[in-house]
N, C-alpha and C positions, 0 to 999 in steps of 0.2 A: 332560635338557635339553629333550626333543621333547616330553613331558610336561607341562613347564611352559609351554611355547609354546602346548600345546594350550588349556592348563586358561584362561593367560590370553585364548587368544581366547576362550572361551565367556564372561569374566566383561564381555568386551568389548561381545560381542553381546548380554548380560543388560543390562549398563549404560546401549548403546543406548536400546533398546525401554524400563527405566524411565523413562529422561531421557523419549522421546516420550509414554510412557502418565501420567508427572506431569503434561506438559502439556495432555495431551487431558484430563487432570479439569480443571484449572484452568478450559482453555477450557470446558467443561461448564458449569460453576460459572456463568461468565462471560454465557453463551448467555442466562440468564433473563433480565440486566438491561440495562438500557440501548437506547436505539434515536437514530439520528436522520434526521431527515428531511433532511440537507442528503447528506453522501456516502455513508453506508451506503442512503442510500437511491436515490442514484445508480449506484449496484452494483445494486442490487434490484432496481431498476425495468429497467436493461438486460438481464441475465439474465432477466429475464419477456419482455422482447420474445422475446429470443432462443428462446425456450421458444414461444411463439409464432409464431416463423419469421422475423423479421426480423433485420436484419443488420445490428450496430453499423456505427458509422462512417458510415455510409451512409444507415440508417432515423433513428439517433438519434446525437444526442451522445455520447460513449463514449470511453471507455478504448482500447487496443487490445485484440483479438480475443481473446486466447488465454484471459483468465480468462474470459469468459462461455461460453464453448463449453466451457471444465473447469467451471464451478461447475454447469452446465446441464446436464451430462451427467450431473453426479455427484448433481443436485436428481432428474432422470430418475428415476437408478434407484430413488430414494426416495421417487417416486410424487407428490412435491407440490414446487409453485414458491413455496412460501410462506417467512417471513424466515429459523425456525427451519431449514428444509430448508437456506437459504443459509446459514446460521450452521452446520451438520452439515459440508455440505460443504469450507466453511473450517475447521473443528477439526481433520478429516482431515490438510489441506493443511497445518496449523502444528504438527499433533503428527511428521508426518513430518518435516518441518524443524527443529525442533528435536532429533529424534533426528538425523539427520546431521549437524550441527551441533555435538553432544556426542560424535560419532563421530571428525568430524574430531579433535576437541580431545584425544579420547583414544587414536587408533590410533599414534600414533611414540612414545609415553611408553617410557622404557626405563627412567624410574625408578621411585625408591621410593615413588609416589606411589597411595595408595589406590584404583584404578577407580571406586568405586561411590561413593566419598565425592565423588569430584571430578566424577562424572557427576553427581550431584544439586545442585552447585554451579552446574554449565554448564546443569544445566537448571533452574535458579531464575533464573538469569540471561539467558537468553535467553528462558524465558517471560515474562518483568517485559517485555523490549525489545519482545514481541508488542503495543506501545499501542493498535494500532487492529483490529478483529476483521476489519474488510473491507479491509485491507492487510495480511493476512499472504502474500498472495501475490507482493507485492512482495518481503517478508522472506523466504521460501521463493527468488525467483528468487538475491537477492545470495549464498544460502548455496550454492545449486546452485553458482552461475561459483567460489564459493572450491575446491566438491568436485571441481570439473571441473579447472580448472586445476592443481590441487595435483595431480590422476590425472594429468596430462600430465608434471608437472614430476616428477614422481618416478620416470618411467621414459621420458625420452622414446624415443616411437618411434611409428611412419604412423597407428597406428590409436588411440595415445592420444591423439594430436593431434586427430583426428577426432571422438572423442569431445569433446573439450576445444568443438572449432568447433560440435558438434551443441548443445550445452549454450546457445553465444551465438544457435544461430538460434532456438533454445526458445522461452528467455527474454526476446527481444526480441518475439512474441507476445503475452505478458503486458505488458508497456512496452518504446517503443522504446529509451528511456534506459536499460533495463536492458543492448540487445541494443548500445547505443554502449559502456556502461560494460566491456561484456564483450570485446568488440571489443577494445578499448583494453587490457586484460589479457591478450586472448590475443598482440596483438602483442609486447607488453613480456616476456610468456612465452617465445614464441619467439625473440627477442633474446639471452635471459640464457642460455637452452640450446643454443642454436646460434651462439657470438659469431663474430668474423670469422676464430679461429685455429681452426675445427673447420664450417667452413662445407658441408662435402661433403651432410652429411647431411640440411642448410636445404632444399633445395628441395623432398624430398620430405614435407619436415614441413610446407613452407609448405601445399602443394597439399593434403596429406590438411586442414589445418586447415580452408581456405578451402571444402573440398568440405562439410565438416562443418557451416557455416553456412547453406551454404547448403539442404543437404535439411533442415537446423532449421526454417530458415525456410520451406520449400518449401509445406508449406500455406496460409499466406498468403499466399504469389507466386500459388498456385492459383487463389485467392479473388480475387484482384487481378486476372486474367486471365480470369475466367468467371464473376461474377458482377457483372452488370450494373450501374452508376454509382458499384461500391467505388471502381474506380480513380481515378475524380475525385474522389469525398466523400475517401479517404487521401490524398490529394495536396492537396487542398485544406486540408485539417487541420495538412498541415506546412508547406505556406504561410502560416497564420495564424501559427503560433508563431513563424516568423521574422518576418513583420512587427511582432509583441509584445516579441521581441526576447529573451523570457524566457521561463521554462518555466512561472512558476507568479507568484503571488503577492507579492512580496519582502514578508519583515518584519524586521526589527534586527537582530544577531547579538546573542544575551542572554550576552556576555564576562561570567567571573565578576567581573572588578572594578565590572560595572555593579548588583552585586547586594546591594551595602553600602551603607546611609544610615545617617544619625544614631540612637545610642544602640543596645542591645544587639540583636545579631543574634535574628531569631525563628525558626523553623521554618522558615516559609514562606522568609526569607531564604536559611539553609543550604541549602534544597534549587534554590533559585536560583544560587547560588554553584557548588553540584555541575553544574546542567545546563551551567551556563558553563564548567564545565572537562571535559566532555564534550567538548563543542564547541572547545572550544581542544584538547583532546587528536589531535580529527579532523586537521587537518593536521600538527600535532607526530607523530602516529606515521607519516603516509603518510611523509612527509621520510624521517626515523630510520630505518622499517624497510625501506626501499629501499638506504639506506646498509648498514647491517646486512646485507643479505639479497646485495647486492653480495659484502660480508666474505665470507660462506659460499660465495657463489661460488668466490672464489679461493683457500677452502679445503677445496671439493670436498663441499660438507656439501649441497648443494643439494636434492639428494634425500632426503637424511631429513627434511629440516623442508623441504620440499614444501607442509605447509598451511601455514606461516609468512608463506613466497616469495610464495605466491596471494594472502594477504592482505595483503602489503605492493603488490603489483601494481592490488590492486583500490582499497583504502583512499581514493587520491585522486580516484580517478572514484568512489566511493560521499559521497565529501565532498559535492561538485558539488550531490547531489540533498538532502542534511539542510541546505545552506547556501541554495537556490534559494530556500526559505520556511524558514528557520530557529524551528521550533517544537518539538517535542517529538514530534509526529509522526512529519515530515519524521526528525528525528535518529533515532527508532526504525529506520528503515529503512535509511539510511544506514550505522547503526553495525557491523553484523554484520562487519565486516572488520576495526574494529579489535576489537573483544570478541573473535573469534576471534583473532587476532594475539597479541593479552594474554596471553590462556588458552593460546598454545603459544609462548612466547618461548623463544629457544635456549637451553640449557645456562643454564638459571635451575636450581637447589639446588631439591630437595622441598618443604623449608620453605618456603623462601621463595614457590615457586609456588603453595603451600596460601594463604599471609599474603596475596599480590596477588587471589587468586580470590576470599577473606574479605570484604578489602576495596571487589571490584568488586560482589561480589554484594550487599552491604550497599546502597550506594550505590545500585546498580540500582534494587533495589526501591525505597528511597526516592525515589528521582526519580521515577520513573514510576510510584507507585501514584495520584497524583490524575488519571491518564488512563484508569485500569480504573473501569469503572462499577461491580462488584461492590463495590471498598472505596469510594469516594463514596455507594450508598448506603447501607452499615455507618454508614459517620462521619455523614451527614444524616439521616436517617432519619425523611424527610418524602418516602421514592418512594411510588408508589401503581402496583398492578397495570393496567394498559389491553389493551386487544386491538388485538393490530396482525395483521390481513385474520384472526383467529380464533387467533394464539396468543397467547397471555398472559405479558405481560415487566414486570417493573419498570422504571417510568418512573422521572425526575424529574417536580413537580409540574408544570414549564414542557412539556415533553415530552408529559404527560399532558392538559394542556389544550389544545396543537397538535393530537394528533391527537382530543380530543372535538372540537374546530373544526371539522374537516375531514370528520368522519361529520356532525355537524348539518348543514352547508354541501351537502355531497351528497343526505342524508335529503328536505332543504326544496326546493333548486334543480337536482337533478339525478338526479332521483330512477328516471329510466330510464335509467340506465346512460350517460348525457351524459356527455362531455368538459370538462374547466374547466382553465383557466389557472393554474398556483403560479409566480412569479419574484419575484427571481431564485435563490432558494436553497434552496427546497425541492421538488426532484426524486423527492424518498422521496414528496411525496405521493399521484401520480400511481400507484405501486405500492401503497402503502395502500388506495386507494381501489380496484384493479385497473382503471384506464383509462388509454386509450390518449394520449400528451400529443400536442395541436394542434400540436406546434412542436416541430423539429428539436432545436432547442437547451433544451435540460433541465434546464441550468445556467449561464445567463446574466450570466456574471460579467464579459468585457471588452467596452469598446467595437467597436461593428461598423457596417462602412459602410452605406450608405442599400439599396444591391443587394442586402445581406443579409435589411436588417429587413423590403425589400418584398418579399421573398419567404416568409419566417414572415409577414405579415400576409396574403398569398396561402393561405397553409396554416392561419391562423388562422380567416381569413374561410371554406373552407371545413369546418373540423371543426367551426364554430358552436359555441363553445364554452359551456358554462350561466351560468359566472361563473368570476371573476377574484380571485385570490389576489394581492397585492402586497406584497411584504416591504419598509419605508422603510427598517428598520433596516444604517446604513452599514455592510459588510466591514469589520473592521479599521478602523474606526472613520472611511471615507477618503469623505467625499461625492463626492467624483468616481465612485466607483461605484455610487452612487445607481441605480437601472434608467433613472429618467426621464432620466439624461444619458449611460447607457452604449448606451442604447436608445431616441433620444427618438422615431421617429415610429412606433412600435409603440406608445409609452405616449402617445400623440396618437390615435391608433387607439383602444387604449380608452375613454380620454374620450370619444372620438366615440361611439360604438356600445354603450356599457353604462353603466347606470346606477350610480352609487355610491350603496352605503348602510352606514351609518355606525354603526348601531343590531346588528348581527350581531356585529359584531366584538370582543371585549373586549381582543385585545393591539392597545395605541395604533399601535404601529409599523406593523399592519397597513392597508390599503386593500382593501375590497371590493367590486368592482363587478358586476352581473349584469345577465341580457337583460331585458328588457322582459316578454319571454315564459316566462321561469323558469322565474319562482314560479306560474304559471299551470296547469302541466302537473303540478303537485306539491302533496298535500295539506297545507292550513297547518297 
């Protein structure tokens, strides 16, 4: 019997590592093609400051800390800050996630259920859910709180708790939503394993928990404490989001019954239909599997299906953030709680576990291959090669003419290494070009008081910028966030101070305006 325990851990550990080395090719594959200048290039361009010494939050618009000080560390030791270095460092980041991930899914199996078959199932599946190359780090944190949790829950005792809490202070570095959603899991953890009839051993689970957050967190407190004007730019940051009132964007919930019109469903339909029961799935399984996960409670099972428990814990805080902007994105990132849930449902039959994994993984792919750039340009097959800062990626044509835009526009008007204006939506091009942006805000998408805009026009007027980039083209189709009404005395400011011209431009939606002085300083 010890024999076979053995044999199956090593098939385990083999299973692992294929599950994450299929995804590291895929992501490989993925790395040549596709770019954009709106949030990968928001990623890009912060990790370059950072690389350069300045400090999110504070220097520039940003994320929280903790991905750019891991993508930065890990572009370091690979010698360059350029996109491919940032795409290395993320492949790392999503092939390891996905091997735990697969791990979880298959370390409680006691049945007759294949290893290796079902490893490559959970890792076709969880690779499809990677949709965006610069948010696997998000997708990497939600799988961390399921692995941590599930350690906690399957034996609790001071120092798995600890780890459990270390896990929430992490991941709220990379987002704070991540370090709320986790939060919210580990409390409901320690609820179910400590109820009120077995309370003795609560309080030292609470306190190891609680200490575990906090050294997680402890380098950002550091940052916050000794590095001069974080603590106001972070604070200030989470006072903007609660006067927004939201965390993000809002768009429609795409319910599958909205995905049916008149005469035969097409392709495009079905795979409409599938996202909307994704998405309806999202609170149907938090409900269910809390119910469920209850049952096991008080029939002592808690511990073995431990990844089950985390994932029914986490499920409806992971809702919260694919429902905030309901896209496919958004839902990528969200989902790993119920995908893992699925993939380890209790005392589900062989078969049948085989027939539900069949069935998810089919699905998966389908829905989400129109968000992988590698199969978009298979199917179009009108990309074209471009140089983004010296590596070579397949574009889309649109993609491809953005960024020939933005080398002409630098070549002619800024041709000594000048600063120039992109709003509001393209922050990649600031990294593209390698300079430094005139203005805090890098991606100026909501309304901001008049004390804000005169202060980016304080920081505009002196970076003297060569020329101005202006995107007309509405978000989500919403004229309210137009620049000119999200931002008007800044877009007042330009009119005043730079010239438009009309003639550079060939995408209509854009506005171009430059100094006076320019074109002066740069051969025509």
């Amino acid at each position: 019997m010890r024999m076979i325990d053995v044999f199956r851990s090593r098939i385990l550990i083999a299973a692992t590592f294929a599950a994450g080395a299929l995804s590291a090719c895929w992501f490989a594959v993925e790395a040549r093609y596709g770019f954009s200048l709106w949030d990968e290039g928001f990623l890009w361009y912060g990790v370059r400051r950072v690389m350069a010494g300045e400090v999110p939050i504070r220097d520039f618009m940003s994320y929280d800390i903790g991905r750019y000080y891991l993508s930065a560390a890990m572009m370091a030791l690979l010698g360059s800050d350029g996109l491919f270095a940032l795409r290395v460092s993320l492949g790392i980041i999503q092939a390891l996630a996905v091997g735990l991930a697969t791990y979880l899914v298959l370390k409680d199996r006691d049945d007759d259920t294949p290893l290796m078959f079902y490893a490559l199932l959970a890792a076709i599946i969880f690779t499809s859910w990677m949709v965006l190359q610069f948010r696997v780090t998000d997708s990497a944190a939600a799988i961390t709180l399921i692995a941590a949790l599930s350690f906690a829950l399957q034996k609790p005792a001071p120092f798995r708790w600890f780890v459990a809490g270390l896990a929430c202070g992490l991941v709220a570095m990379i987002g704070r939503n991540h370090g709320v959603y986790g939060v919210a899991g580990l409390v409901g953890a320690l609820l179910i394993a400590h109820p009120a009839s077995n309370w003795r051993d609560a309080p030292r689970a609470v306190v190891a928990a609680w200490a575990g957050v906090l050294i997680g967190y402890l380098p950002n407190l550091v940052m916050l404490l000794l590095v001069p004007g974080l603590a106001k730019a972070f604070w200030a940051d989470i006072a903007f989001v609660f006067r927004m009132g939201s965390t993000n964007l809002a768009l429609p919930v795409p319910w599958p019954w909205t995905a049916f019109g008149p005469g035969w469903p097409t392709l495009e339909v079905v795979r409409a239909f599938l996202l909307g029961t994704f998405f309806l799935a999202l609170p149907l399984f938090g409900v269910c599997s809390l119910v469920w996960m209850m049952l096991l409670r008080r029939s002592d099972s808690l511990a073995k299906e431990s990844v089950f428990a985390a994932t029914a814990l986490l499920a409806l805080p992971y809702a919260h953030y694919a429902f905030s902007r309901a896209d496919l994105a958004h839902l990528g990132i969200g989902i790993f709680p119920l995908l893992i849930g699925v993939l380890t449902l209790p005392r589900v039959a062989a078969f049948v576990r085989f027939v539900v994994a069949g069935i998810l993984t089919a699905a998966s792919v389908f829905v989400t291959a129109p968000i992988h750039p590698a199969y978009v340009a298979a199917l179009e097959r009108n990309w074209h090669e471009a140089s983004i800062d010296g590596d070579t990626v397949t574009v889309s044509t649109e993609v491809a003419g953005e960024v020939a835009l933005l080398n002409r526009l630098a070549q002619r008007y800024a041709c000594h290494n000048e600063t120039f204006l992109a709003a509001p939506v393209w922050p990649g091009a600031y990294a593209l070009l390698g300079r430094k942006a005139p203005v805090w805000e890098i991606y100026p998408l909501f309304n901001r008081d008049a004390a804000f805009q005169e202060a980016e026009i304080s920081r505009i007027t002196a970076a003297r910028p060569a020329f101005v980039v202006l995107n007309e083209e509405p978000v989500d189709g919403r004229l309210d966030l137009l620049y000119e009404r999200t931002h008007p005395l800044i877009d007042q400011y330009i009119r005043d101070n730079f010239r438009i011209v009309a003639q550079e431009v060939a995408f209509s939606r854009l506005r171009l305006y430059v100094r006076d002085t320019a074109e002066q300083g740069c051969a025509r």
